[in-house]
N, C-alpha and C positions, 0 to 999 in steps of 0.2 A: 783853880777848880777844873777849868777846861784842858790841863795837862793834866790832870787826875785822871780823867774822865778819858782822855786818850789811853791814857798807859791801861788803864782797865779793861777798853776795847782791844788794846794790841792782846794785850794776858789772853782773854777769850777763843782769841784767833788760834793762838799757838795752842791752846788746849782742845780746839774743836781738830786741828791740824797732827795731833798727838792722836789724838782718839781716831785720826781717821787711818791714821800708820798702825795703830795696833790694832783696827778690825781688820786691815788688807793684811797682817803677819797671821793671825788667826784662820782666816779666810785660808791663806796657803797651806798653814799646819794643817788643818782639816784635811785638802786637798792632798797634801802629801800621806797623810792616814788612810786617807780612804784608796788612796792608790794603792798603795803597799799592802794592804788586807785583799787589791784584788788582785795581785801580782801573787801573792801569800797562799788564795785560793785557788789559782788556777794550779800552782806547782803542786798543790797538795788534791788533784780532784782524784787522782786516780790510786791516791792511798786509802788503808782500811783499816778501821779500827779493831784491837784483840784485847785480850785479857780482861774481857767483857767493860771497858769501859769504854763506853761509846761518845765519849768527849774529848780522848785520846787518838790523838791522829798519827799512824806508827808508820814508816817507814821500813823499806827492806831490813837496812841495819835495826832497827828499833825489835825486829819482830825476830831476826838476829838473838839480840840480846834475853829476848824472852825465851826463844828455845836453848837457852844457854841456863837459864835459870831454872827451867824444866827438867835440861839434865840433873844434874844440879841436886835440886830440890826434891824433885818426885821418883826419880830412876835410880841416880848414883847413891841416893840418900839409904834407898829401901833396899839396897842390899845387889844391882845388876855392875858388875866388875868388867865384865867384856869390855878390852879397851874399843873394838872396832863395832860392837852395838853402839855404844855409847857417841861413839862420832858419827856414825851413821845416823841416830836421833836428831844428833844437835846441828845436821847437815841438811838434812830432807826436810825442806818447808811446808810443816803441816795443815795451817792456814789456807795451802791451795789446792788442797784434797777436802775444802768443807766447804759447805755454800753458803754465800754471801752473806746469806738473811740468820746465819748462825755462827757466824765467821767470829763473832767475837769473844764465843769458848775454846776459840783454837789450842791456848795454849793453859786451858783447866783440867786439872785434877780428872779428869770424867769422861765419861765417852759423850760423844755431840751426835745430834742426828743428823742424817748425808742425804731422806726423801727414801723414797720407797718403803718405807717401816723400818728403812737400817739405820747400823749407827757405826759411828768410825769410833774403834777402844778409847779406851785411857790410854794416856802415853807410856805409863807404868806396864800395864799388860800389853802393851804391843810390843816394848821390848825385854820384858822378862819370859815373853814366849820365842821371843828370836833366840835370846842365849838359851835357852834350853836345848832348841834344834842343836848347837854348836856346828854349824855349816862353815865349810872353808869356802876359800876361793874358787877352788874347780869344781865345787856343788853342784846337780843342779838341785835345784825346790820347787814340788808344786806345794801351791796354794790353792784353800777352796774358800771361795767367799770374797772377790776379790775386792767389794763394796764400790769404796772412790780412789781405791789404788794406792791408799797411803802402803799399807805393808810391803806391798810389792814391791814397792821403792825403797824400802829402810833394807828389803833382802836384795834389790839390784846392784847395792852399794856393795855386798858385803859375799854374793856366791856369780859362779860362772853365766846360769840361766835361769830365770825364773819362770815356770807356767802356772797361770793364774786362774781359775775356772769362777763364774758369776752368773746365777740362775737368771738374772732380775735383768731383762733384754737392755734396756734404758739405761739401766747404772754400769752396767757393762761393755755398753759402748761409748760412754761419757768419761770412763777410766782410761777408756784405750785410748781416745782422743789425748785425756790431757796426761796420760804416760809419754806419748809419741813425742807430743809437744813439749814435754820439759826432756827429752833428750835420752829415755829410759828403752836404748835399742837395747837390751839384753832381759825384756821382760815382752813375754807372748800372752796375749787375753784372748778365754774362748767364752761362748756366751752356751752354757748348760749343764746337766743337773752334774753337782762335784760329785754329789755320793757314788758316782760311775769312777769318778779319775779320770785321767789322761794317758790310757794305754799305748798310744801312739807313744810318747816320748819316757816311758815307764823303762826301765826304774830309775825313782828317787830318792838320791843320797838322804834328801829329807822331807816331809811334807808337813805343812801348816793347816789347820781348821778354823776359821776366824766365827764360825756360828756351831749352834750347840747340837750335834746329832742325841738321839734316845740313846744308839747302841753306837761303838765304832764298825763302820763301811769296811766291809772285810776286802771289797775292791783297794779300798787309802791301804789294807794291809797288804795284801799281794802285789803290788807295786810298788813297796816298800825294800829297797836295796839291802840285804845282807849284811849289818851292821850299821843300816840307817837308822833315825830317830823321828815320829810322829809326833805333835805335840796338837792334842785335840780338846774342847771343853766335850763332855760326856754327859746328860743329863736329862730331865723333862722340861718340857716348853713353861719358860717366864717361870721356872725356880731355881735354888741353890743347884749349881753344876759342879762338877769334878774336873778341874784342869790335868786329866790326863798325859804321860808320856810315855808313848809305844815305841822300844827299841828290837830290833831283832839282828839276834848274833849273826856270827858268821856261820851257825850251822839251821838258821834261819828259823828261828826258835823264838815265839814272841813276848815278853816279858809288858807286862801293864802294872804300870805307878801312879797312883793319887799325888796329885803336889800339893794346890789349895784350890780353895770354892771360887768358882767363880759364878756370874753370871751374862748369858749371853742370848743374843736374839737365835731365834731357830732354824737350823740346818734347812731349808727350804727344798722340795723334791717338787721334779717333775714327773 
């Protein structure tokens, strides 16, 4: 009985002996979990969530991939053929032309708002207004309305010079900043009313309007080059607009075309 009664005691030992090795292998696994979630978190602190799913943690490549299905989906799908718009879309990272706290419509169907009462387009109309300009490389183009500088950038890829013109002091200097900063030395921001233009650097092979005048600015026409193309929304404030496109020959002769409805925030005057 008393060798019973030992080998029972031994048994116990080894199983309290068992039980204390598999909480010290737990204990570590933890430890190694919880390490690795904060090594996990610190790599990822400086990335940002898009395509409004805010549980989704994207990476440059990641966000990459989304402007690739942009083109894709919402550009190439609806009818825009320009092989060099097209690369210029799926190149120009849109996500850092929109603010933080909205960042994650970056890459939606819709236009997003940028603060000030504006808004950065659809990606669809930002580049089925590029191919319509049909600007070359030795272009120059102004733009009016220049917002958070996304267009400006989809046209620095794509002509010689771009001047930008932006009513709204604030969002005007915040473009310039982060144009300078992402490397866009072929594009100049001024800060005031576009409805005047930029006779300084007049004429342009072609000019852009990113907000919706009543009437087109007969100034955007008189600094219109001789076989340039104007591509403007035309319309009343907060309704159905006229996406507009003003060509004038070579005997400077000005020809106005309805293309489709748009709608657009308002040409703002000083």
């Amino acid at each position: 009985m008393q060798v019973i009664s030992d080998a029972k005691v031994g048994f116990f030992s080894e199983e309290k002996i068992s039980v204390k090795i598999n909480y010290m292998v737990c204990i570590t696994s933890c430890a190694v979990v919880i390490i690795s979630g904060a090594i996990l978190l610190m790599w990822n602190k400086n990335k940002v969530s898009a395509m409004g799913d805010t549980n989704s943690v994207l990476d440059e490549s990641s966000f990459a991939r989304q402007r690739k299905r942009m083109v894709e989906e919402q550009i190439a799908y609806r009818g825009v053929k320009d092989k060099r718009v097209l690369e210029a879309m799926e190149s120009v990272p849109r996500h850092v032309f929109i603010p933080e706290e909205t960042r994650s419509y970056s890459y939606y169907d819709q236009p997003v708002p940028i603060g000030f009462g504006q808004t950065i387009s659809q990606p669809y109309i930002v580049a089925f207004m590029t191919e319509l300009l049909q600007a070359g490389s030795d272009d120059v183009v102004l733009e009016v309305g220049t917002g958070s500088g996304y267009q400006a950038a989809i046209l620095a890829r794509l002509v010689k010079r771009v001047y930008t013109i932006e009513i709204v002091n604030d969002l005007g200097k915040e473009a310039q900043n982060r144009l300078k900063t992402l490397g866009y030395d072929n594009v100049e921001v001024m800060i005031g009313d576009g409805y005047k233009g930029w006779p300084e650097h007049a004429p342009f092979d072609a000019i852009i309007v990113t907000a919706a005048a009543e009437h087109i600015p007969q100034p955007l026409i008189d600094q219109l080059k001789p076989g340039g193309r104007m591509v403007i929304p035309v319309g009343r404030v907060y309704a159905v607009q006229d996406l507009m496109l003003i060509t004038k020959d070579a005997s400077s002769k000005v020809i106005k075309e309805s293309i489709i409805p748009v709608r657009f925030v308002p040409l703002l005057r000083k």
